[in-house]
N, C-alpha and C positions, 0 to 999 in steps of 0.2 A: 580448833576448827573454825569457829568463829573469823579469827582473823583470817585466814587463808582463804574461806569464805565472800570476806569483803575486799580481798587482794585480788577474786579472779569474774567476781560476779561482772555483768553488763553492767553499766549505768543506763539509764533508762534516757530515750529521747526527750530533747528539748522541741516542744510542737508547739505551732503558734499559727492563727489565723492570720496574714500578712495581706491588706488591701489591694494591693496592685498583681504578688506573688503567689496568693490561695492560703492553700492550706499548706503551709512549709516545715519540714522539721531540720535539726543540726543535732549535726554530728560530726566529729572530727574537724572542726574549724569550716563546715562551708553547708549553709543552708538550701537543701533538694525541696522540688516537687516535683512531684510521679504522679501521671496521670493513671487513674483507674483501670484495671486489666478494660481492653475494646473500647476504650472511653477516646473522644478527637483528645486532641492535645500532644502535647509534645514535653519532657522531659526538662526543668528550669535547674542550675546550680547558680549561686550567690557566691562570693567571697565575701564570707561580713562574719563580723561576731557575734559570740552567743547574746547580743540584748538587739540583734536584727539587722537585716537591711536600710541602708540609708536610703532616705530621698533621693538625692542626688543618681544610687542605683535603680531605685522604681523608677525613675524621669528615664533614664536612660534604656532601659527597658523597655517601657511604655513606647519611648521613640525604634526602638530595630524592631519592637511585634509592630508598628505603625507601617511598617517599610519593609515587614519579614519577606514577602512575596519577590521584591525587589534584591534582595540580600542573599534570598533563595537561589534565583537565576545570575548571580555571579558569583557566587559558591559550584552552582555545576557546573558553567566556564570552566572556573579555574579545574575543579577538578579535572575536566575531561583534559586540559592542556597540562597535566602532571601525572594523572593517573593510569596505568595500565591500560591498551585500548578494551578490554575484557570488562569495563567497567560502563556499566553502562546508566552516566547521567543524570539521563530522563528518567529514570525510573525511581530517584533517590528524594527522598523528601527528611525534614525536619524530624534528629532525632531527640534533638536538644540543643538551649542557648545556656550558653556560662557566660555568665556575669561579672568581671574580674572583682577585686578590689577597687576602694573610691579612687584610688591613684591609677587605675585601667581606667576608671568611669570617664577620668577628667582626659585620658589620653585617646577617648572614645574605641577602647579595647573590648572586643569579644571575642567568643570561639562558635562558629554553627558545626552540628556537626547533624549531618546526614547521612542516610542508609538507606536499604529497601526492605519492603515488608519484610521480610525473614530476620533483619538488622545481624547477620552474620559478622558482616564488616561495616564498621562503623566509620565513615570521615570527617576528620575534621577539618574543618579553614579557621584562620585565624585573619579577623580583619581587624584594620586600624581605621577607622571613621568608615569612609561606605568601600574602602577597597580590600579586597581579600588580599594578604601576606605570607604565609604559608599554608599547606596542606599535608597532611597528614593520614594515618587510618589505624585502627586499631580494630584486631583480629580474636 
């Protein structure tokens, strides 16, 4: 019992207060923060391994939340000129930034993905430096 025991148990999260990223935990290869139920904020994922985020990803971080506002309104561009007319925009705000690996960092690769309050449907864009590349959604 013992063994079948430690065959099925959880492993317990690896949590770590990270300067730039909060309070981050990992799991399955890519470190979240989750903002507080009603808390502002917006939803972070990392591609890094379990001993953290590199510098180079806090830098680059640090620069798309510098310019999120910006990244924001050609994210809903692009969506409005891909998505369903039923979809409306202005009304979608920041659901979350993903953060690739150091080799996205250096190709100045991320994903925003935006929703409305309800976050039924979630969209994603994919940019490469400051221009959106694809868009996406998940339901």
């Amino acid at each position: 019992m013992r063994l079948f025991g430690r065959l099925f148990r959880k492993s317990p999260l690896v949590e770590a207060h990270d300067p730039v990223f909060g309070r981050i935990t990992f799991e399955h290869g890519l470190w979240t923060f989750i903002p507080a139920p009603h808390a502002e904020g917006f939803m972070i994922a990392v591609d890094a391994p379990e001993s953290g985020p590199s510098q180079s990803q806090r830098e680059f971080f640090q620069a798309v939340r510098a310019n999120l506002s910006a990244f924001e309104q050609r994210a809903r561009e692009f969506i409005r000129s891909r998505a369903d007319s039923s979809v409306d925009a202005c009304a979608l705000a920041v659901y979350s930034v993903e953060v690739g690996s150091d080799d996205e960092v250096k190709q100045s690769r991320f994903v925003l993905e935006m929703s409305d309050a309800a976050a039924v449907v979630v969209h994603r864009v994919s940019f490469v430096g400051d221009e959106p590349v694809s868009y996406g959604y998940d339901d």
